[in-house]
C-alpha positions as CSV (number, residue, x, y, z in Angstrom):
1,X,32.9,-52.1,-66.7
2,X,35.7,-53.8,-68.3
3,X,39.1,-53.9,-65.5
4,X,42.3,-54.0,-67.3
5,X,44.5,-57.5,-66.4
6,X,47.2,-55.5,-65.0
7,X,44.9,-53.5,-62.2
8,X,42.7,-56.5,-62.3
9,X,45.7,-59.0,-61.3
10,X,46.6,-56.5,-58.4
11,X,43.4,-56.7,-57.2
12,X,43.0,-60.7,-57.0
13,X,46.2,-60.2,-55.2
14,X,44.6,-58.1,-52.4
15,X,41.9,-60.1,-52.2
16,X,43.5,-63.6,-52.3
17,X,46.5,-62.7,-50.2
18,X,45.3,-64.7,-47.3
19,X,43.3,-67.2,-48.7
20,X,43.8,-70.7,-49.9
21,X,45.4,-69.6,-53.1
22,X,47.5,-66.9,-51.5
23,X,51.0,-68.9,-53.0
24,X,50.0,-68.6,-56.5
25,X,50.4,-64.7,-55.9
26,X,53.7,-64.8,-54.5
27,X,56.4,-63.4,-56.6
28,X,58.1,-66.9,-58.4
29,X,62.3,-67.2,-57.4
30,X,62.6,-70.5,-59.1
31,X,63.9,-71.9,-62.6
32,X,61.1,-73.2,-63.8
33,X,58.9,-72.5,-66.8
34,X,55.6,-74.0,-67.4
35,X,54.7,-74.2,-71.5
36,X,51.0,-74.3,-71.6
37,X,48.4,-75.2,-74.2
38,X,44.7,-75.5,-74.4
39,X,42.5,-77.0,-77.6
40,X,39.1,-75.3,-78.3
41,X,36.2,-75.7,-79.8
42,X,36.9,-72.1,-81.1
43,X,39.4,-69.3,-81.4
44,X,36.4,-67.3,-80.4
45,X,36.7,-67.0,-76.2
46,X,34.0,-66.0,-76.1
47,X,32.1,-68.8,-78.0
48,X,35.1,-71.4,-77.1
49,X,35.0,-74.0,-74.5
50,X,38.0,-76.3,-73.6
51,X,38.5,-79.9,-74.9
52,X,41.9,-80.6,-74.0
53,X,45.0,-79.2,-71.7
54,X,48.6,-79.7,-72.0
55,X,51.7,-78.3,-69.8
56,X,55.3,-79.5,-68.9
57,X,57.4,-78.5,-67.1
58,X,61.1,-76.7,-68.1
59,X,63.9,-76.7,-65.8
60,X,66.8,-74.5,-66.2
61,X,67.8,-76.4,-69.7
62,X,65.8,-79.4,-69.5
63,X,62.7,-79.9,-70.5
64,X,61.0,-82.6,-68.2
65,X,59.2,-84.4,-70.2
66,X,57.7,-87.0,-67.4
67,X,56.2,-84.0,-65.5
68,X,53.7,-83.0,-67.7
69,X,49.9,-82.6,-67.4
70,X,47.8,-84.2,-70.5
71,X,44.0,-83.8,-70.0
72,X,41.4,-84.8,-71.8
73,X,37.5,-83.0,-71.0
74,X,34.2,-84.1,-70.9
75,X,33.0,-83.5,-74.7
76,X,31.3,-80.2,-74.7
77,X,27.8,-79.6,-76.6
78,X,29.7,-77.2,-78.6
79,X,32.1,-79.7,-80.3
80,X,31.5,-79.9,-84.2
81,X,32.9,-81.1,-87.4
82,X,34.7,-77.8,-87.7
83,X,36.8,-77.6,-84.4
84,X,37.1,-81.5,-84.9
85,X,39.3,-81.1,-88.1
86,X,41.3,-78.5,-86.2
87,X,42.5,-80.6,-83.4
88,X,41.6,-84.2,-84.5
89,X,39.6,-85.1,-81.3
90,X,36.0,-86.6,-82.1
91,X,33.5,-87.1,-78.9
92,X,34.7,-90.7,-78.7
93,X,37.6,-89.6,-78.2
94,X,37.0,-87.3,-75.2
95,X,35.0,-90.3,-73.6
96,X,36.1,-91.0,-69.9
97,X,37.1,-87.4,-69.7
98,X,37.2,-85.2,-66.8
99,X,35.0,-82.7,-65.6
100,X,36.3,-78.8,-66.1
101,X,36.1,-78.4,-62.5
102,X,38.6,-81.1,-61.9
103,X,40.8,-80.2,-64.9
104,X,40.9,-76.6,-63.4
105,X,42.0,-77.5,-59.9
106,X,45.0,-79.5,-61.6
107,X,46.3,-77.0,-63.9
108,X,46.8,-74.8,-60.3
109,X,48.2,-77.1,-58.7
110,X,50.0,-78.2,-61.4
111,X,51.0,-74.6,-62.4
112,X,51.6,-72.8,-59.0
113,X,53.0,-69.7,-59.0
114,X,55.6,-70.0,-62.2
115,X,56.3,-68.5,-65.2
116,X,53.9,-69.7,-67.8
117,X,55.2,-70.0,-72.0
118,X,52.9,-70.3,-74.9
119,X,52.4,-69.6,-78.5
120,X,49.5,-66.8,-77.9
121,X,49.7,-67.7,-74.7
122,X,47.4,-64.6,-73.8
123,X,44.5,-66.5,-76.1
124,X,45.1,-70.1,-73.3
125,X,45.3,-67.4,-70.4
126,X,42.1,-65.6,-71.3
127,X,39.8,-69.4,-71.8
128,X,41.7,-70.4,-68.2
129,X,40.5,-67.7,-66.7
130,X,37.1,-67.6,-68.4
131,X,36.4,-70.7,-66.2
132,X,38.9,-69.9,-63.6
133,X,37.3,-66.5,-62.6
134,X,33.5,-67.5,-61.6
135,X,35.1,-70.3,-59.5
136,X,37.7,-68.9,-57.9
137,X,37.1,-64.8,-57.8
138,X,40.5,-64.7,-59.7
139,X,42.1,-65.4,-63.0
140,X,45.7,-66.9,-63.7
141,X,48.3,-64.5,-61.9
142,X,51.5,-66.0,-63.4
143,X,53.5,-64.0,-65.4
144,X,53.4,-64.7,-69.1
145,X,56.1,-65.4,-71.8
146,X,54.9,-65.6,-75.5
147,X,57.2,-67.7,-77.4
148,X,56.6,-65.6,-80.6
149,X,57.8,-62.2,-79.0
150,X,61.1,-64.3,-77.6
151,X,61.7,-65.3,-81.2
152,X,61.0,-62.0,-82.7
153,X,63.6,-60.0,-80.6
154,X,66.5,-62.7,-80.8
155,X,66.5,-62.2,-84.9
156,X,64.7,-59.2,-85.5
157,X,68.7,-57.7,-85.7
158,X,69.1,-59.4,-88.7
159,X,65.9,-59.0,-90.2
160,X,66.5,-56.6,-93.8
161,X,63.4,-55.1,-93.8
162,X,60.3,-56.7,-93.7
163,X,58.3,-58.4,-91.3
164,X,59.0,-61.5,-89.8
165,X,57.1,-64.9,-90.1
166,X,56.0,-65.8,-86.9
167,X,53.9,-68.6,-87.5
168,X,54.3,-71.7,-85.8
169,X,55.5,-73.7,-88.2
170,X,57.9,-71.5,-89.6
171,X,59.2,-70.6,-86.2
172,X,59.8,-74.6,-86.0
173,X,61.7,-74.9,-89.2
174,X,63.6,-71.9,-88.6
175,X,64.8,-73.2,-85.2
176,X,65.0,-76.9,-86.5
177,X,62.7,-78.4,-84.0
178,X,60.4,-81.0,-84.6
179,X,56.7,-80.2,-84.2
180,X,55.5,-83.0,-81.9
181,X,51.8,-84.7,-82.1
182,X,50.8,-81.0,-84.1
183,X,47.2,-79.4,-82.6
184,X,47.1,-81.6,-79.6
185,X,47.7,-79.6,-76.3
186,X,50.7,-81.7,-74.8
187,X,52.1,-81.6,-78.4
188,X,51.8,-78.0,-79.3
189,X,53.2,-77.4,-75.4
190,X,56.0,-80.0,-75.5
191,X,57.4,-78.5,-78.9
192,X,57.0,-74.7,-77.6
193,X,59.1,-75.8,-74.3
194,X,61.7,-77.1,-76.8
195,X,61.9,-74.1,-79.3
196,X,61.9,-71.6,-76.2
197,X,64.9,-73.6,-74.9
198,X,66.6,-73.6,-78.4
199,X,66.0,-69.5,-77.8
200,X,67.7,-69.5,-75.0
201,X,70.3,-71.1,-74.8
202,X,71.1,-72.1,-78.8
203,X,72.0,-70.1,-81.7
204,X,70.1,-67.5,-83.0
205,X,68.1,-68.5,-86.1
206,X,68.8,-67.0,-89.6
207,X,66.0,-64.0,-90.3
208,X,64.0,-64.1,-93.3
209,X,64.8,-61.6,-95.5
């Protein structure tokens, strides 16, 4: 039976309440942001396993860069010519990586119990917790901001008709922030932590029309 996440998240929280992970279940008071992004071997959860995690932190209107999680796996079996021209990272390059297991227990701790941003952020949530789940009985509890939906409802007033182009590097242009190290995790997450903050606290972008 499949649980939906929201009834699903409620029950972690039961469960977890008084265990060792009982503070990633506490309601965040902060002003802190995490902007999170994993590369995989396929868009595919089910078929994808992680190669590489990136996250920094944002605080209040400052993005800080030195706090910032960049980790390179252990090259999966899975890792082929295909995913390879997607995110540029050969099996050399993932040699001296770390295990999942470790790379797990330092995106928690890393994480905690804030806010977490992400361009389909749901699709990074959903691997995390593929892995997360079997090891821990839970999945990732935070609650979730997708950086397209934040874009779409600043300009969709002055949208004519139409839909809107949400894709990444449009959303870049349109907010005149530069795309940093493109399909590697710390780069994708670094330049969604700057285009959220350019949401928030700049001018709204010019719609398509």
């Amino acid at each position: 039976m499949i649980i939906p996440r929201t009834f699903q998240k409620i029950k972690d929280r039961y469960q977890h309440k008084t265990g060792p992970y009982a503070h990633l279940f506490q309601p965040y008071d902060g002003d802190e942001v995490v902007s999170l992004d994993c590369e995989t071997t396929s868009l595919d959860v089910s078929k994808g396993e992680i190669i590489s995690i990136g996250a920094v932190k944002i605080k209040g209107r400052r993005v800080l860069t030195s706090d910032r999680l960049d980790l390179k796996l252990e090259p999966p079996e899975s890792l082929d010519g295909e995913s390879i021209k997607i995110h540029k990272l050969r099996g050399t390059d993932l040699v001296g990586g770390i295990a999942l297991e470790e790379a797990l227990e330092r995106v928690l701790d890393f994480v905690g119990n804030r806010p977490v941003l992400g361009y389909y952020v749901n699709y990074d949530i959903r691997m995390l917790d593929k892995y997360l789940r079997p090891k821990y009985g839970f999945g990732l509890p935070n609650k979730s901001i997708e950086l397209s939906h934040v874009y779409h409802d600043i300009i969709k007033w002055k949208s004519v008709g139409g839909n809107i182009d949400l894709r990444f590097d449009t959303i870049s242009r349109k907010l005149d922030v530069p795309m940093m190290e493109r399909h590697t995790a710390i780069g994708d997450a670094l330049t969604v932590a700057l285009m959220f903050l350019r949401l928030k606290y700049g001018e709204p972008p010019e719609a398509d029309c």
